[in-house]
N, C-alpha and C positions, 0 to 999 in steps of 0.2 A: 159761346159768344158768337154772333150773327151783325154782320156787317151788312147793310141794304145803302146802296147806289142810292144818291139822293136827288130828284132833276134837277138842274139848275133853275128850272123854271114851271112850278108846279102845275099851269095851265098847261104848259105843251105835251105835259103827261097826265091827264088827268086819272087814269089808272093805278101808274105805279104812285101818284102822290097819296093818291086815296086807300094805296091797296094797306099802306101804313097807318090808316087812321080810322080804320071800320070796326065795328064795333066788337067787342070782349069775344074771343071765343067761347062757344058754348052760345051765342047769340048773333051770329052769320046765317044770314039766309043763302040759297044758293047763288042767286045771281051777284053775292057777294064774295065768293069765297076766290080765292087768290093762290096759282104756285109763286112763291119767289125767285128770281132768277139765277140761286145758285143750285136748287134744284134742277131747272133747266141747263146750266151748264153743266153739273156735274155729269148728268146722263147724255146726254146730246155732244158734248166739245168734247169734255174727256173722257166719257165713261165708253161710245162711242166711237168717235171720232173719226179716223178715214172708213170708217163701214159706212157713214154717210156720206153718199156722192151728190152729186151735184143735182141730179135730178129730187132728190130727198129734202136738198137744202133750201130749193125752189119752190115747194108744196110746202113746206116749214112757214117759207116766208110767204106764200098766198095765204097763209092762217094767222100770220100777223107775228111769227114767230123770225124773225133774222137775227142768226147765230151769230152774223157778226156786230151786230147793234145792240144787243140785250135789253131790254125794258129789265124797271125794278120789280116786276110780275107778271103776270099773267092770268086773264081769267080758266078756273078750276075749267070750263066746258072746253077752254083753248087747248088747254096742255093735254087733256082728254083724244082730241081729233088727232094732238098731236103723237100720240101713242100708238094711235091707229095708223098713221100715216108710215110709222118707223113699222111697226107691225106687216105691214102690206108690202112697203117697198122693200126693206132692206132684213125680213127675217121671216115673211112670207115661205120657207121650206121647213119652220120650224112648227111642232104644236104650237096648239095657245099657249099651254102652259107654262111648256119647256120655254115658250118666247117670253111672257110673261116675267119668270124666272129668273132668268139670263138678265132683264133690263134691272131687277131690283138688284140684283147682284153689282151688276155696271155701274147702276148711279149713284151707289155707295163709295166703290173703287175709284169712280170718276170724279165723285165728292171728295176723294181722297186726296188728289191732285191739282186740288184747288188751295188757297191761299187757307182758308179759315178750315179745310179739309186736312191741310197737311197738320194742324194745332191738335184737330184732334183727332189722328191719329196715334200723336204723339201720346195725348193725355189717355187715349184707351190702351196702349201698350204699359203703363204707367199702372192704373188703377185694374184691371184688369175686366176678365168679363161679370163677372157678380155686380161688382160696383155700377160698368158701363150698363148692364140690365137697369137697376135702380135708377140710373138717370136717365133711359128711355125717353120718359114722359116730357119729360124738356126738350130732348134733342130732336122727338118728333117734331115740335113747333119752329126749331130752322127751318123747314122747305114748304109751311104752307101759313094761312092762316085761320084756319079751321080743325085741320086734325087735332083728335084728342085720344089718350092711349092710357089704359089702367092695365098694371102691371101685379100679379100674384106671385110671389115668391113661394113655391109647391115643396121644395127641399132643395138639396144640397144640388148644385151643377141643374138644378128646374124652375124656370119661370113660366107661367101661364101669361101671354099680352094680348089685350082685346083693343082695338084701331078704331076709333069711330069720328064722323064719318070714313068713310075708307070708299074709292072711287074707281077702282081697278079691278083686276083679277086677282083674286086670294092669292095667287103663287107668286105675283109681283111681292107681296110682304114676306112671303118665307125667305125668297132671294136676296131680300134687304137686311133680313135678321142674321142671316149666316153670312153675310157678309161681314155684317159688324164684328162676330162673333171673329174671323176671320183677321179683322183686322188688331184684334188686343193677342193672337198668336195665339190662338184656341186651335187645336188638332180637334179632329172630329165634331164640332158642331157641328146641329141639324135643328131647323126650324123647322113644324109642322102645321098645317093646316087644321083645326079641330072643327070648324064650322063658319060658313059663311054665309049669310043673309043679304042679298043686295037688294030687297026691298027696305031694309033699314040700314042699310049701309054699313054693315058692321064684320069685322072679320076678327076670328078668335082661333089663337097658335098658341100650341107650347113650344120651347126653347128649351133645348139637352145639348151637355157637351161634357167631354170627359175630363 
């Protein structure tokens, strides 16, 4: 379930009004494509949080990004610059990877502490990780409105998930899959990278846990 902040006034956001009304995914073009802003909080306020100082919050909000104001979206190329911005200031001693990593990890955790974060947490403790894999494909469509995700169940404790489009660094999705896994009270999950194409925008992991 996905709660989206509604403007009180759809001209003065012509963005987050629109970002609700574009067309089907699988039929977004790029200058269409949208994060929604519990994805931005989740990673940025809670996932986050005092790691971004005040200098970070400043370049955030030169790119149209104020953590305290939230829009009901954002454009896919905003939240982009804005990766790179947390990338540079505030994680700049790390690999890409390892940085990468670290943030899909965060913005899960961070999701978690949020209002419709704390539901499902609740419900992945509940249903466990086999199930949580199989609704993948849904829960990817919370934080944007373009991603699309096909999911192979390989065997027992194995999924194969292929992300497309997919706009980051491959290791941002392995950090978000062990995460999940992480939070239904999985010991040992690990997400891997099997191949990544950024000319077609596509990234493809298996998913093991014991």
């Amino acid at each position: 379930l996905h709660f989206i902040p509604w403007p009180s006034n759809p001209s003065d956001n012509v963005l987050g009004w629109r970002a609700m009304k574009v067309a089907t995914r699988g039929d977004i073009r790029p200058e269409e494509r949208v994060v929604f802003a519990n994805g931005v909080e989740g990673l940025f306020i809670q996932g986050l949080g005092s790691r971004i100082d005040e200098g970070t919050r400043k370049a955030l909000k030169d790119l149209g990004i104020d953590l305290a104001n939230l829009k009901p979206g954002y454009p896919a190329t905003t939240w982009r610059k804005a990766i790179d911005v947390i990338l540079k200031q505030t994680l700049r001693d790390r690999p890409e990877a390892e940085a990468f990593r670290f943030l899909g990890e965060r913005s899960v955790l961070g999701l978690c502490e949020t209002m419709v974060g704390r539901a499902m947490v609740a419900m992945a403790k509940v249903i466990g990780p086999r199930r949580m894999m199989q609704r993948l494909p849904h829960t990817i469509r919370t934080g944007d409105n373009f991603s699309q995700c096909e999911i192979t169940e390989r065997g027992e404790r194995h999924f194969e998930v292929v992300v497309q489009p997919f706009l980051l660094h491959p290791q941002f999705m392995e950090g978000v899959l062990t995460a999940m896994l992480e939070i239904t009270g999985t010991k040992q999950g690990q997400a891997k990278v099997l191949s990544f194409d950024a000319s077609q925008e596509r990234v493809h992991l298996e998913v093991r846990w014991d």
